[in-house]
Backbone bond lengths (Angstrom), bond angles and torsions (degrees), N, CA, C in turn:
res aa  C-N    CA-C-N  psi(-1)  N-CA   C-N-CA  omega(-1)  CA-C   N-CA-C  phi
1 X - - - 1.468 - - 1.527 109.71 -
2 X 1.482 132.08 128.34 1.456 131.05 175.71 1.458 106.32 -77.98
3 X 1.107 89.48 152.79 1.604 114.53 -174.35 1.413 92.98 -72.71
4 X 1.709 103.43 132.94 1.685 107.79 155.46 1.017 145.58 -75.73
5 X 1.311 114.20 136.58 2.078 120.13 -164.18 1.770 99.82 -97.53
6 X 0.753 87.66 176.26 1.603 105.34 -170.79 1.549 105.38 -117.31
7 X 1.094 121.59 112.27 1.134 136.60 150.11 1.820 137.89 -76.17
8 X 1.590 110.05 105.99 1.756 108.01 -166.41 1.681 102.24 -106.95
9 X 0.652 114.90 138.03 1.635 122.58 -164.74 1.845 97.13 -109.00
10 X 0.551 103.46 101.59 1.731 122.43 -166.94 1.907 127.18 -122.52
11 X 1.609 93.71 14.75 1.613 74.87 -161.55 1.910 89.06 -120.86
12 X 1.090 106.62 37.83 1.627 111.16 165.57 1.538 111.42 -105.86
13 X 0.979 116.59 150.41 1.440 136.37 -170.79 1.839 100.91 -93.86
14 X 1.097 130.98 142.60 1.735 145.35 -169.46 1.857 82.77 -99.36
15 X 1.224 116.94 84.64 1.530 113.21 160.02 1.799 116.97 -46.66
16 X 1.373 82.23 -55.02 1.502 78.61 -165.96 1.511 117.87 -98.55
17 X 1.166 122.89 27.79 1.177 162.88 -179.62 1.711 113.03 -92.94
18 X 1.689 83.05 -67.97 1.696 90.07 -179.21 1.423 101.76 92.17
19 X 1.227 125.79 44.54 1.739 123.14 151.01 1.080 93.37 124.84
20 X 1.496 101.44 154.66 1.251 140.13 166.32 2.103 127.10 -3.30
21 X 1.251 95.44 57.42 1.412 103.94 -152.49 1.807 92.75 -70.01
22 X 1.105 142.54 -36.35 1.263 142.21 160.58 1.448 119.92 -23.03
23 X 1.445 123.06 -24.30 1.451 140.83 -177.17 1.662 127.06 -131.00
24 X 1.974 105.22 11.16 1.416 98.39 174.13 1.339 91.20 -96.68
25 X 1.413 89.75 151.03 1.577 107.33 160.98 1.210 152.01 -59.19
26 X 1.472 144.45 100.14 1.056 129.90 -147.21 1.681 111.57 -121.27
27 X 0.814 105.98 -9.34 1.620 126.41 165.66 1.532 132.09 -126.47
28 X 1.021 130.73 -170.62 1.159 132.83 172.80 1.690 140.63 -78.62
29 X 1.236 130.35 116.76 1.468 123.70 -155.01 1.174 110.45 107.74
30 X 1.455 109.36 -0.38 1.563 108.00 -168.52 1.867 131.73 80.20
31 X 1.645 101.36 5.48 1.057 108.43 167.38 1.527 137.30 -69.98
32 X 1.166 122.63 129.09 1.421 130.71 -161.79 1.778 105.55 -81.34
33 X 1.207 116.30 -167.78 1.528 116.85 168.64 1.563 111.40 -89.42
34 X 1.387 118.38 -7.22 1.475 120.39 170.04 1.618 123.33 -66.95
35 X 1.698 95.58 -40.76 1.661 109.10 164.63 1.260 134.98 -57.47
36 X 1.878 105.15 -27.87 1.315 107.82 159.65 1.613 115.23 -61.69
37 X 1.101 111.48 -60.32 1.165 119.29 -144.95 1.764 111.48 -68.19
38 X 1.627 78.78 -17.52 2.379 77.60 -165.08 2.140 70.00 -93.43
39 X 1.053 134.46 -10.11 1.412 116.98 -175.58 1.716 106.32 -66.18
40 X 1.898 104.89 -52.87 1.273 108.45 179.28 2.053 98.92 -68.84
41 X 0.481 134.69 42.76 1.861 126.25 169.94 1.097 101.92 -149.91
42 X 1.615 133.69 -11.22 1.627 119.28 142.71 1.285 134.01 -76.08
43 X 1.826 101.49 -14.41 1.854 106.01 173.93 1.078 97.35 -75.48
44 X 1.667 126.89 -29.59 1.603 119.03 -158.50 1.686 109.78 -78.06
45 X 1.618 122.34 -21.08 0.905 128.05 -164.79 1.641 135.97 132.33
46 X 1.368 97.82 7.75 1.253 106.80 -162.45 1.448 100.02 -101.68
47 X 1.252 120.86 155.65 1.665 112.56 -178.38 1.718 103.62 -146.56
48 X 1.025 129.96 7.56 1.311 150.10 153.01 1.273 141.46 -126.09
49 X 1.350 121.90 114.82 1.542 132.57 -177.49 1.429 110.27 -103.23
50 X 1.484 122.17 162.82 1.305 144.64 -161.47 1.371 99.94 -149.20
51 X 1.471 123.92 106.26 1.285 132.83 171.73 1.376 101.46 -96.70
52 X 1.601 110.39 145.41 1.610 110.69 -163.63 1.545 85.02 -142.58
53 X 1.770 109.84 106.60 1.367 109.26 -159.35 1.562 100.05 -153.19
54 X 1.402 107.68 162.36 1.456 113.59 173.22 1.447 135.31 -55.50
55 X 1.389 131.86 93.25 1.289 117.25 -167.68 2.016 118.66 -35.30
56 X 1.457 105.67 -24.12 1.660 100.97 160.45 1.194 132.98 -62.89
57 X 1.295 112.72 -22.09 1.037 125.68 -162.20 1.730 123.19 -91.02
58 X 1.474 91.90 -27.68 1.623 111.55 -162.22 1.376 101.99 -64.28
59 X 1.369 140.80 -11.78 1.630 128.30 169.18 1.672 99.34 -63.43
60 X 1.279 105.36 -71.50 1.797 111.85 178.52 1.445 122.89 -51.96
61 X 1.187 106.61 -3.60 2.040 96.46 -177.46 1.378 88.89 -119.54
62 X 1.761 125.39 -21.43 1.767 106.56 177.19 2.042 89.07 -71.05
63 X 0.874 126.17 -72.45 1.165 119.67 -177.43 1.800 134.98 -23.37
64 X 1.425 92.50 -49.85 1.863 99.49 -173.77 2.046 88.09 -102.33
65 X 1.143 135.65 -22.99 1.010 95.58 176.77 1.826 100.66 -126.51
66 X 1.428 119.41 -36.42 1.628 115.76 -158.19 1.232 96.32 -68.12
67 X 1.503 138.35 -27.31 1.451 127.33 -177.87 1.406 124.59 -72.68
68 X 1.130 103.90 -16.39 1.461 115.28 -178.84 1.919 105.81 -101.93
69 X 1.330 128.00 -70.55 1.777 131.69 153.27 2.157 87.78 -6.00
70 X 1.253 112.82 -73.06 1.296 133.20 -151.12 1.729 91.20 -37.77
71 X 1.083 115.20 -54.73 1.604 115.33 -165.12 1.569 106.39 -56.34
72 X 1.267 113.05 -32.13 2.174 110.09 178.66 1.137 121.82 -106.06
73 X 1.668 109.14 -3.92 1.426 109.77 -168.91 1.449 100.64 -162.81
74 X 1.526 113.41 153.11 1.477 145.51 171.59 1.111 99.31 -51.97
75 X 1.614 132.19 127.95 1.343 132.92 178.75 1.703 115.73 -125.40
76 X 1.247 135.66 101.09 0.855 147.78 150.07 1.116 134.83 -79.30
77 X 1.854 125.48 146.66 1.566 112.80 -155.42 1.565 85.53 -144.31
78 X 1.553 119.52 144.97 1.659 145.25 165.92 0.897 93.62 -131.96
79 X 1.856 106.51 156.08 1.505 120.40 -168.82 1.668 96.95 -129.88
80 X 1.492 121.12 127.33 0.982 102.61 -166.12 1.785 92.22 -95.95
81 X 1.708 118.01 144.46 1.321 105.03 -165.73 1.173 103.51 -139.75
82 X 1.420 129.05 126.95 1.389 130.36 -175.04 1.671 136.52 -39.26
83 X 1.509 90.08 -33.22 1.415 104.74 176.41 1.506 119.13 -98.68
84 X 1.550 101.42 -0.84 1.787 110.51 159.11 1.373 119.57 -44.58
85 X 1.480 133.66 48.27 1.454 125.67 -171.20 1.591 107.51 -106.98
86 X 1.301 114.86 172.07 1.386 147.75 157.44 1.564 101.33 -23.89
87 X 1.420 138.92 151.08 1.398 132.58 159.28 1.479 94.39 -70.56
88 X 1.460 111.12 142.83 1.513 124.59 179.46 1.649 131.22 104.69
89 X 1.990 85.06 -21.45 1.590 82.20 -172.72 1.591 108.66 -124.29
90 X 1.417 115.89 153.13 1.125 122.70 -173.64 1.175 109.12 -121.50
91 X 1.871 113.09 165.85 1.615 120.16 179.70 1.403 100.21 -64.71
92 X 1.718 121.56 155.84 1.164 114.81 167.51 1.709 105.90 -78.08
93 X 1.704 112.15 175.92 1.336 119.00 163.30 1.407 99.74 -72.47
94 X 1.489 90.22 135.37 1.850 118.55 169.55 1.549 111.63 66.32
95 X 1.552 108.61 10.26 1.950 89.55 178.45 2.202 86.77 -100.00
96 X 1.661 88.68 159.05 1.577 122.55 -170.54 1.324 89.55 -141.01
97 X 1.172 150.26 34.53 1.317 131.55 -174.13 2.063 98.43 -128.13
98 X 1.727 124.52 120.65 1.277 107.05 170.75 1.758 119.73 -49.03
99 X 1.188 102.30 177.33 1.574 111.53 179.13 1.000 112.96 -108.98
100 X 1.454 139.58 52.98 1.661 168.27 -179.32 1.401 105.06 43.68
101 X 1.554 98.04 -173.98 1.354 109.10 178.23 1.776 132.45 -37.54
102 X 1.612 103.73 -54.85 1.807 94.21 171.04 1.172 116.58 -65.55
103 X 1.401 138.96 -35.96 1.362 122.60 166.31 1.743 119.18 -62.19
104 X 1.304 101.87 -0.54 2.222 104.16 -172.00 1.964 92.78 -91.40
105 X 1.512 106.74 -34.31 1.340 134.94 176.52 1.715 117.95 -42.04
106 X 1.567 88.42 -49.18 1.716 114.08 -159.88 1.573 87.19 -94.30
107 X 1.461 125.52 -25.86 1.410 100.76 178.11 1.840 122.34 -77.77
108 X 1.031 96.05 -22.04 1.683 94.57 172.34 1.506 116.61 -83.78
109 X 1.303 122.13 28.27 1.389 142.31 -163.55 1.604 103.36 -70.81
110 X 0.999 130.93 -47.59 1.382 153.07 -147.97 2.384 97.22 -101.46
111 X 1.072 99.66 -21.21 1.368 119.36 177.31 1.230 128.25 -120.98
112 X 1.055 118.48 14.28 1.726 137.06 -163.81 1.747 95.65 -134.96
113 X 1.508 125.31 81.93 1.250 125.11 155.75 1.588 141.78 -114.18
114 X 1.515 91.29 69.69 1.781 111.58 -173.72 0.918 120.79 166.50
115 X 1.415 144.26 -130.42 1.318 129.41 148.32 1.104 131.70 -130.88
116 X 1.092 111.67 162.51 1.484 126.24 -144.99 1.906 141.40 -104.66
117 X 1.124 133.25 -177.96 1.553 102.48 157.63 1.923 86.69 -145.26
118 X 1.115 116.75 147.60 1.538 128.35 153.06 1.215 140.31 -91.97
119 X 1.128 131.91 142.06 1.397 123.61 -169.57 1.787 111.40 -164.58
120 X 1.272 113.17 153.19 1.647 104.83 -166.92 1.942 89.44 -96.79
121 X 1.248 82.84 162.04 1.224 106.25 -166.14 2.099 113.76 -65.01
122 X 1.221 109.98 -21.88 1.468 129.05 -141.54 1.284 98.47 -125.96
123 X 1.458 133.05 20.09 1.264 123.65 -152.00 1.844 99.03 -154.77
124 X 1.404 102.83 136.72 1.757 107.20 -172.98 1.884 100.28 -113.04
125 X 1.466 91.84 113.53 1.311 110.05 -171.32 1.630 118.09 -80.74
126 X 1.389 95.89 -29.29 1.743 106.18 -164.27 1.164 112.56 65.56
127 X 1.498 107.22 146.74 1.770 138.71 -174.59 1.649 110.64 -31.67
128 X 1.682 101.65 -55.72 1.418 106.64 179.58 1.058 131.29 -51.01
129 X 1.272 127.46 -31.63 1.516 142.07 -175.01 1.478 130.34 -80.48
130 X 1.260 82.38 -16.81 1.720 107.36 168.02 1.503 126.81 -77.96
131 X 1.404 89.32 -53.54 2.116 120.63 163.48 1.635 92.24 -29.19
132 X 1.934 102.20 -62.86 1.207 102.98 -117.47 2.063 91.26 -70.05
133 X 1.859 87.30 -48.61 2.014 92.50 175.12 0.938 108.16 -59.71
134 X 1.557 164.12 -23.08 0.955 160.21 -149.65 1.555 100.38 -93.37
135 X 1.179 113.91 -42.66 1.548 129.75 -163.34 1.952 97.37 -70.52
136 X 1.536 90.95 -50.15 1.341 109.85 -171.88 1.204 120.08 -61.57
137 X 1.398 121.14 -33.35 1.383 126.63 -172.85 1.326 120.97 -86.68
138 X 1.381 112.88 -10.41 1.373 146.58 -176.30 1.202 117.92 -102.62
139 X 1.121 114.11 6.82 1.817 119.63 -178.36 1.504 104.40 -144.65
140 X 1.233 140.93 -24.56 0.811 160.47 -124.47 1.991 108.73 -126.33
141 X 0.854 131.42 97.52 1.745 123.37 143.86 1.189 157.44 -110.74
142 X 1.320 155.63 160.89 0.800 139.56 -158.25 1.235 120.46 -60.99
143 X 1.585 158.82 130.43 1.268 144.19 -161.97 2.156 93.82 -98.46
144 X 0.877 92.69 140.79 2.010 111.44 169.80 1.205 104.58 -23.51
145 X 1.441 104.23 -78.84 1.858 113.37 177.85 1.377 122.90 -85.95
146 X 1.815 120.79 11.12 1.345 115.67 -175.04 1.868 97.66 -158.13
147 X 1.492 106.18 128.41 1.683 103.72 168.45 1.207 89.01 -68.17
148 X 1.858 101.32 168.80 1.547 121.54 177.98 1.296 93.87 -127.64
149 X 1.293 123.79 103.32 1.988 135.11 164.40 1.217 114.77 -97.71
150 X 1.451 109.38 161.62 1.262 102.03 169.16 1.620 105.34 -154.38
151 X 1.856 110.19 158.72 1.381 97.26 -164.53 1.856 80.80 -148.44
152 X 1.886 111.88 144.91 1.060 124.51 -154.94 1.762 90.36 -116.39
153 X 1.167 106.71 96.78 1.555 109.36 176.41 1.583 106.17 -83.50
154 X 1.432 111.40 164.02 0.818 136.10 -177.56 1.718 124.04 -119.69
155 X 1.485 147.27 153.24 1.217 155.86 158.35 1.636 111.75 -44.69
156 X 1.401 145.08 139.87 0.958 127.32 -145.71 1.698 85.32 -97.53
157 X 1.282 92.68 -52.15 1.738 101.92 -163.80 1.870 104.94 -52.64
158 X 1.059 102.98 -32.92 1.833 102.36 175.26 1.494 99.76 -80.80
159 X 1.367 160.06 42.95 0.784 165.79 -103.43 1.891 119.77 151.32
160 X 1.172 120.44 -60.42 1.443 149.77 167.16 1.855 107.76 -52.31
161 X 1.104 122.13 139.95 1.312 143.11 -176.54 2.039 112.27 -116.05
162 X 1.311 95.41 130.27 1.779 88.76 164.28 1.183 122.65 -91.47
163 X 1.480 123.23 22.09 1.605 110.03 175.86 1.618 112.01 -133.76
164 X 1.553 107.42 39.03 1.217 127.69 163.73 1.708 138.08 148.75
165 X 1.092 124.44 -127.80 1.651 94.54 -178.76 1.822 94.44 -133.22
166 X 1.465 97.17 149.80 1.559 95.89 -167.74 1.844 92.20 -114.94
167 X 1.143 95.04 160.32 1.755 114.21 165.63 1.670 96.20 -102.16
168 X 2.046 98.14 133.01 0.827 100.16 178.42 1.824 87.74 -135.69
169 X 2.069 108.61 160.80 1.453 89.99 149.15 1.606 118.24 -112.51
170 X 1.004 111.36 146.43 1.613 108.52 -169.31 1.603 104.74 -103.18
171 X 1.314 87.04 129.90 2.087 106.54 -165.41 1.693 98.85 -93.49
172 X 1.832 94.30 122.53 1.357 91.09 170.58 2.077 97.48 -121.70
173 X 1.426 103.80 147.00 1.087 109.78 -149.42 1.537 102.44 -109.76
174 X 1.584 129.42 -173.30 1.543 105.61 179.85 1.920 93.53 -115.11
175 X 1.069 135.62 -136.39 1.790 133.74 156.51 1.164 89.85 -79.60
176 X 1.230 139.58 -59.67 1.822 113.80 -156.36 1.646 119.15 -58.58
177 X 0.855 99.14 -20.06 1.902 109.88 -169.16 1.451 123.65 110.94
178 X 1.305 85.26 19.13 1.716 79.99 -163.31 2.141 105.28 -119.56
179 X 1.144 88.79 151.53 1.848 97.34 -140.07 1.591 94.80 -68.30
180 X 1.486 148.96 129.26 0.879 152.05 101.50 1.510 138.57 19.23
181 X 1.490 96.40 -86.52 1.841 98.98 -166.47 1.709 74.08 -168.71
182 X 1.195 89.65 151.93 1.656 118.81 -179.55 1.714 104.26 -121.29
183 X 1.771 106.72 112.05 1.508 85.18 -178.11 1.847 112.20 -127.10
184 X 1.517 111.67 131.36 1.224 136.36 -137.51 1.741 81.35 -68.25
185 X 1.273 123.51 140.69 1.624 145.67 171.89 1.381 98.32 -132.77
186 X 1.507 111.03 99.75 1.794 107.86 173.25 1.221 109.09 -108.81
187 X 1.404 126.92 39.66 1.828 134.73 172.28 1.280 113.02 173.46
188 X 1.529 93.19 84.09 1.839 128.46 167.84 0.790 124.70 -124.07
189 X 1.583 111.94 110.97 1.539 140.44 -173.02 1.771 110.92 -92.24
190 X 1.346 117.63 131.70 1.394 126.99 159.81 1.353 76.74 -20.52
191 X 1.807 104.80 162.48 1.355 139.26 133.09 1.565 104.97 -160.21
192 X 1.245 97.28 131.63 1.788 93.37 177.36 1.653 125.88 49.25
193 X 1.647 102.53 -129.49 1.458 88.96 161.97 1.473 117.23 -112.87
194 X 1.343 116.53 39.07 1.204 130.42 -170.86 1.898 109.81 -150.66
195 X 1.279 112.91 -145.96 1.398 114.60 -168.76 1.385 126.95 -145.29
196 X 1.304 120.53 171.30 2.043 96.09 179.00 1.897 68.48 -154.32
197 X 1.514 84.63 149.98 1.752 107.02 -169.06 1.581 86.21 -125.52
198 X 1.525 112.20 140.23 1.842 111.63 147.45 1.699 93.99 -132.29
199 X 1.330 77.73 163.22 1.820 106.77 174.91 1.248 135.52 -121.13
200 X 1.433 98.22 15.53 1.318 138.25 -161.77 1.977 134.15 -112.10
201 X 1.553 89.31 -24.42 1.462 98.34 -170.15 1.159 109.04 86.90
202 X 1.434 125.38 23.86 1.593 130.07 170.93 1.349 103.89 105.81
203 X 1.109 119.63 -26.83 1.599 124.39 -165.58 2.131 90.44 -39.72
204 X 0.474 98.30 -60.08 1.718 105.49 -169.47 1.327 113.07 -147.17
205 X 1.659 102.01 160.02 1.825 122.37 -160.12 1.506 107.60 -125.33
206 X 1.015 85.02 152.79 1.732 89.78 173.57 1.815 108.33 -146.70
207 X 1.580 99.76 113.38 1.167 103.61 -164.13 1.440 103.19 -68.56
208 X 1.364 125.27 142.57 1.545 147.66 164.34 1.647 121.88 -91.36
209 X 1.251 138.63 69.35 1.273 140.58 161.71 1.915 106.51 9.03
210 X 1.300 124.63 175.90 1.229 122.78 162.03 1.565 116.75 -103.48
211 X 0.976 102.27 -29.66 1.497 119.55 172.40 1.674 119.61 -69.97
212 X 1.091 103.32 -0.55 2.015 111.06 -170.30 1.620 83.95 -83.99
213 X 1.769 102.53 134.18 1.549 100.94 160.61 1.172 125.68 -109.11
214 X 1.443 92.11 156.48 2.006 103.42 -164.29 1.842 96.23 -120.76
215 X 1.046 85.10 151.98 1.504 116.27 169.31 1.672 106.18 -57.70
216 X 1.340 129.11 114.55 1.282 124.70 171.39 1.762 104.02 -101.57
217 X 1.213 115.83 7.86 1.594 104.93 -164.01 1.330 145.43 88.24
218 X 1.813 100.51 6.40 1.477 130.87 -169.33 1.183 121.24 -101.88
219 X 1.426 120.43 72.36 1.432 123.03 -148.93 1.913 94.43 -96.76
220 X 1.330 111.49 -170.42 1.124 134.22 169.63 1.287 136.63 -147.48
221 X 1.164 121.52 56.66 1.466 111.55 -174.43 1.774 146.01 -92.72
222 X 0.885 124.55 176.26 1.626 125.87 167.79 1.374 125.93 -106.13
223 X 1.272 120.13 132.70 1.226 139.85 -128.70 1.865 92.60 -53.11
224 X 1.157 102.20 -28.24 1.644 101.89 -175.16 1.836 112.61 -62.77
225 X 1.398 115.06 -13.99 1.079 88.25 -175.16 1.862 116.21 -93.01
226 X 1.247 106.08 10.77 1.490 111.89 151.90 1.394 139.21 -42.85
227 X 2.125 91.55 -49.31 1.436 113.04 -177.97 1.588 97.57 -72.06
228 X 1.289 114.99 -35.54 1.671 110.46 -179.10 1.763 123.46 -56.74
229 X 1.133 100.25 -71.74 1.293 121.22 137.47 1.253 128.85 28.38
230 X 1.729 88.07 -91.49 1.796 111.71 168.15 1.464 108.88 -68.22
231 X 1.318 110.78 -38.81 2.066 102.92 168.05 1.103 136.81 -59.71
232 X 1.915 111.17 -20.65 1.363 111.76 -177.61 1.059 99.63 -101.09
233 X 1.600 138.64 -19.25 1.420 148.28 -154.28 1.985 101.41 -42.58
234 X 1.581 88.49 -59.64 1.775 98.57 -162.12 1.472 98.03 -55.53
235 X 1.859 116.86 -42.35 1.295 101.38 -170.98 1.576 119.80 -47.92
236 X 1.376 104.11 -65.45 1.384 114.05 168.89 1.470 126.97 -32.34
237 X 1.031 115.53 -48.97 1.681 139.36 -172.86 2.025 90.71 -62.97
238 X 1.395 121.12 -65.94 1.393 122.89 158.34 1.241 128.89 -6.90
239 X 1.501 116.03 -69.87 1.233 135.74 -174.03 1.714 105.81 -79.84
240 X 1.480 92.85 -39.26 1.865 84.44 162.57 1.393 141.63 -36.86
241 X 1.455 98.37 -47.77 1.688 132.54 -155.41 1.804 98.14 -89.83
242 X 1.484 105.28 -31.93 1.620 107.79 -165.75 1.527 80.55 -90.09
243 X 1.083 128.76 -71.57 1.968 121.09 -167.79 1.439 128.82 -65.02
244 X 1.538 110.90 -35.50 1.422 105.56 -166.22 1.634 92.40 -157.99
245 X 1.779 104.90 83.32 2.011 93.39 176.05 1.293 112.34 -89.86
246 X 1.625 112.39 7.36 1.571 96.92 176.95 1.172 118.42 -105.41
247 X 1.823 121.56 -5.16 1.168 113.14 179.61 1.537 110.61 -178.65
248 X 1.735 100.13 37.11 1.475 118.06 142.54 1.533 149.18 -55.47
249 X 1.320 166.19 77.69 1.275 174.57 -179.96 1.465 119.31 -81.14
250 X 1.476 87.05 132.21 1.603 92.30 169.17 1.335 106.49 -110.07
251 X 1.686 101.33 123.43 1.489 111.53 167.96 1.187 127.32 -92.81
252 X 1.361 110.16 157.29 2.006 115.36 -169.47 1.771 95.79 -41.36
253 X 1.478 119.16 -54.02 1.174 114.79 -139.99 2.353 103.89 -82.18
254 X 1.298 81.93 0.25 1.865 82.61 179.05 1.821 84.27 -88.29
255 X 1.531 124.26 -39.77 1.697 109.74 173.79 0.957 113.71 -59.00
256 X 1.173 129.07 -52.51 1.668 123.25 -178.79 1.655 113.28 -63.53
257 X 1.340 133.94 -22.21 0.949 121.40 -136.85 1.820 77.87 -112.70
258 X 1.422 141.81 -14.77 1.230 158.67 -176.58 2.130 90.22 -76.72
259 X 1.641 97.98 -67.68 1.373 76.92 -172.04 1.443 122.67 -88.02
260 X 1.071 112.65 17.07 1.795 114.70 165.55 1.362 96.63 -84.39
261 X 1.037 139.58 -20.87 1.770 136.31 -170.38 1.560 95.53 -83.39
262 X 1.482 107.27 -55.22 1.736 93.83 -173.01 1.262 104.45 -87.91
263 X 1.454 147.45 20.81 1.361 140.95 165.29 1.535 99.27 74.30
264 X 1.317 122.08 28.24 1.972 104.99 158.21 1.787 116.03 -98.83
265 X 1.532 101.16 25.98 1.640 100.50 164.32 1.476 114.36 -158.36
266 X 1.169 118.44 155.59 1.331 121.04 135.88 1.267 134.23 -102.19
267 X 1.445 129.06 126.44 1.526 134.46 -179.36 1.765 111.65 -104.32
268 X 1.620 115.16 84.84 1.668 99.01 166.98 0.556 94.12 -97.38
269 X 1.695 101.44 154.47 1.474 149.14 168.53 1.128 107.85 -77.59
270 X 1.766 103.62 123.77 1.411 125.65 155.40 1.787 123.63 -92.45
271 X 1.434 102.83 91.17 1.263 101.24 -177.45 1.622 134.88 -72.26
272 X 1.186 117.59 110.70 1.793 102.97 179.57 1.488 124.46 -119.32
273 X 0.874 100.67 149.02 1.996 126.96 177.49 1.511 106.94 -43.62
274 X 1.737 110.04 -46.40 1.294 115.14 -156.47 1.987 104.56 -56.27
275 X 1.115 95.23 162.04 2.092 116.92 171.73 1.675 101.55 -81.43
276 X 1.502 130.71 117.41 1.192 130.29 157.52 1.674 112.69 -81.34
277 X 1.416 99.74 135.19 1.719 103.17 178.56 1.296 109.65 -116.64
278 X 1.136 108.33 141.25 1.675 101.46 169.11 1.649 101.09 -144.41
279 X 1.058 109.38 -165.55 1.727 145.84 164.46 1.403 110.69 -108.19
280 X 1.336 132.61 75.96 1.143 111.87 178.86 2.003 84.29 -98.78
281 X 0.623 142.78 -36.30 1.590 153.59 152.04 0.941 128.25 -106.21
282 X 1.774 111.13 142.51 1.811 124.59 -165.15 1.554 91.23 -64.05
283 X 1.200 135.56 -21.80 1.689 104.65 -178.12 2.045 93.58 -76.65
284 X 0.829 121.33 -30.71 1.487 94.65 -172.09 1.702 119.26 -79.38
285 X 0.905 105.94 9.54 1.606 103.27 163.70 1.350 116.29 -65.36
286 X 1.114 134.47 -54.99 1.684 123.38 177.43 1.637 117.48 -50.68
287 X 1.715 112.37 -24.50 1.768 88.33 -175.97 1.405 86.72 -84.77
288 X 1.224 142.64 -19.75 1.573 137.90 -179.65 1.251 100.20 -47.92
289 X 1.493 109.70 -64.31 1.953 103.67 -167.39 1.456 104.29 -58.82
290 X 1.088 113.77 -41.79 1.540 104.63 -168.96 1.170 114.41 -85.65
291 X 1.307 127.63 14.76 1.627 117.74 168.93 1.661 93.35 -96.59
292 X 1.594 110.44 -67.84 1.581 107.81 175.39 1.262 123.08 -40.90
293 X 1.639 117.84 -25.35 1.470 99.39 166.89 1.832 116.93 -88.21
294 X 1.392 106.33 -21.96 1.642 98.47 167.76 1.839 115.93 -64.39
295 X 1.665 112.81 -24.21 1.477 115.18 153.74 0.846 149.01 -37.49
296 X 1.989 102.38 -41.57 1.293 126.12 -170.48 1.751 103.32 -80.03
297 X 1.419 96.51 -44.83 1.587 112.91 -169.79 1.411 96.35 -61.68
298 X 1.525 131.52 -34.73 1.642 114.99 -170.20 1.444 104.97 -82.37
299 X 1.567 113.38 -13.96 1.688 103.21 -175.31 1.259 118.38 129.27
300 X 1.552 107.17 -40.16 1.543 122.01 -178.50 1.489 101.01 -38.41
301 X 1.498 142.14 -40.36 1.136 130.78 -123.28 1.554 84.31 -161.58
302 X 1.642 112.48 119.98 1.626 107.88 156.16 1.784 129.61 -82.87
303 X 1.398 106.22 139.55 1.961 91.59 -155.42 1.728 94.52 -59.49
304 X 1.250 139.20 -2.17 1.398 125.62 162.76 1.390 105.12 -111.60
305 X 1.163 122.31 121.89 1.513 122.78 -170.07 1.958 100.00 -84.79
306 X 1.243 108.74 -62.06 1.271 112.43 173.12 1.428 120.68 -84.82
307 X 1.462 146.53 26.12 0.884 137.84 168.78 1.810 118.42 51.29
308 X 1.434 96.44 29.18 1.975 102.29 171.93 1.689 106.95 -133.52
């Protein structure tokens, strides 16, 4: 069985951010939150990464990030490219927008041989989560009549931001542990130590526990779900083109959530303790530095991760 690579999905732009959040710095040396994260998935076991990035881009990310990744780990690069489609189908007039995550997925297709783990580029996973897919992907195969996936949820309230409202998907699971249906929350506000979602434009709330887990984007899969993937792609891509051609996406979790309905997978949940950090907004960059640097100070983390 080959060892699993890590896949970082990196070639979206932080709108509301305002640039290139995959490459600001959040620590010292000039390391970003990407350096953490492929750092914790080389303690866990991983020794190859897959950057899934803008062919514009690739002078500035081999520089601020692949040259540095390069010193602990195998570096491989896919370009995710607009006109990467299906035979038959074309970009619409006037859309600039990628075609989400399973198509960012399908571009490292050709570089992705075994299985795998995913993860967004902009996002601080912690040590555990790495253990946990790493462990998983490595013990784990596809069964005859059923893929074997796996997806590393997270606590909602460690999850949630105070300087605005996050999209989350909230994982409902069956008794065995194994994930259900993922259901999309695109306006979740702090509350307490937990959250309140509407769907409404405020009209009404629905309080969210802190403990409810959400989907951070940390999937796990086997090499088969590529071949899947590419089969459902056109469907999806379809429904794109008829509702929304300027700025429709198909996300991993409408693929996964297609073959949990007809029974061609299983997805358990790997649940963890750890705090997810991100940038979803320029005010949250400062508790970022200062948690990774209270990290650095306990040990978890040397203030030069790669030694450049």
């Amino acid at each position: 069985m080959k060892k699993p690579v890590l896949v970082v999905l990196a070639a979206g732009l932080g709108s509301r951010y305002g640039g290139l959040k995959q490459m600001d710095p959040v620590g010292g040396y000039g390391q970003s939150i990407i350096d953490y994260s492929i750092y914790d998935a080389r303690r866990a076991g991983f020794e190859t990464v897959v950057f899934v990035i803008k062919k514009e881009l690739e002078e500035d990310f081999r520089e601020t990030v692949g040259g540095r990744v390069s010193q602990g780990m195998e570096v491989r690069y896919a370009f995710q490219r607009m006109d990467d489609l299906p035979k038959g189908y074309r970009i619409p007039f006037g859309r600039q927008k990628p075609w989400g995550t399973t198509h960012a997925v399908l571009s490292a297709r050709d570089v992705i041989d075994g299985p795998f783990a995913v993860i967004n580029a902009d996002d601080y996973y912690g040590p555990e989560a790495f253990r946990l897919i790493f462990d998983y992907l490595s013990n784990h195969r596809d069964r005859p009549d059923c893929f074997q996936y796996a997806m590393v949820g997270y606590h909602l309230g460690k999850t949630v931001t105070e300087h605005g409202s996050v999209a989350r998907g909230i994982c409902r699971l069956n008794e065995d542990g194994l994930l259900e249906e993922v259901i999309e929350h695109t306006h979740i506000e702090k509350d307490g130590d937990g959250g309140r979602s509407t769907r409404d434009g405020g009209e009404s709330w629905e309080r969210l526990p802190g403990d409810t887990l959400v989907s951070m984007n940390f999937w796990g899969f086997q090499q088969s779900f590529l071949t899947e993937a590419q089969e459902r792609f056109p469907i999806f891509l379809d429904r794109i083109l008829e509702e929304n051609p300027d700025k429709g996406e198909c996300y991993l979790p409408l693929v996964i959530s297609d073959m949990l309905h007809r029974g061609r997978a299983q997805v358990r949940m790997l649940s963890t303790t750890d705090k997810w950090y991100g940038v979803t907004y320029r005010e949250d960059k400062p508790s970022v530095v200062q948690a990774l640097k209270e990290k650095t100070e306990q040990g978890l983390y040397p203030e030069n991760l790669w030694g450049v």
